[in-house]
C-alpha positions in Angstrom: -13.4 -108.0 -107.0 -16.8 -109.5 -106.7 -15.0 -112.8 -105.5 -13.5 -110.7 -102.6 -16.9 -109.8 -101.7 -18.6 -112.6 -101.8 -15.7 -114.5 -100.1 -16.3 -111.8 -97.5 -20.1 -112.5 -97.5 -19.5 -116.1 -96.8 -17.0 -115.9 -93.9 -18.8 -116.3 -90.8 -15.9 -116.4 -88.5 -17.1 -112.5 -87.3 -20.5 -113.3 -86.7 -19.3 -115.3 -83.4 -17.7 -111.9 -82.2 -20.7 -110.3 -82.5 -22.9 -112.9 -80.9 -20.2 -112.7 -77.7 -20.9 -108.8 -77.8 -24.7 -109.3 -77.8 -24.8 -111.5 -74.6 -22.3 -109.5 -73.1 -24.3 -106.6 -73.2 -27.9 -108.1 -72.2 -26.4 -109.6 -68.8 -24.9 -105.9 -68.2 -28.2 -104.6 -68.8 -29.6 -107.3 -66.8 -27.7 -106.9 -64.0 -28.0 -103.0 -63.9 -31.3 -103.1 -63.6 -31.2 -106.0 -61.2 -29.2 -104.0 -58.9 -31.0 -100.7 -59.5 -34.6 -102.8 -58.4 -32.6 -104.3 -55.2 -31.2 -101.0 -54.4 -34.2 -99.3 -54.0 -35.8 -102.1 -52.3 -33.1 -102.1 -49.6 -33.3 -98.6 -49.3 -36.9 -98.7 -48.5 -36.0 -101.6 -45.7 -33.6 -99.2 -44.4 -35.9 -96.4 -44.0 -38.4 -98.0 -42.5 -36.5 -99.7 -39.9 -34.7 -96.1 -39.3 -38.5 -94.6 -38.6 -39.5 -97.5 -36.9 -36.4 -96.9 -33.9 -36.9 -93.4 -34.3 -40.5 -93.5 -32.9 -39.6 -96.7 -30.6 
């Protein structure tokens, strides 16, 4: 038994897995929050060119 676990212990063909998952998910949360920032931003441009023509 305690050469099962430390065989386990040793393998390291998982760890790449979880790596994969880790830089997966910071470029999601990356981008999210890129788009939510750019959004607004846009949004903003839009209502000020809207008030702008209304009072034009």
């Amino acid at each position: 038994m305690k050469r099962l676990i430390a065989r386990f212990l040793k393998d390291e063909a998982g760890v790449t897995a979880v790596e994969y998952a880790l830089i997966a998910a910071l470029v999601g949360v990356t981008i999210i929050g890129g788009a939510r920032l750019l959004g607004s931003q846009v949004s903003t441009t839009f209502n000020t060119a809207k008030t702008t023509m209304k009072t034009a």
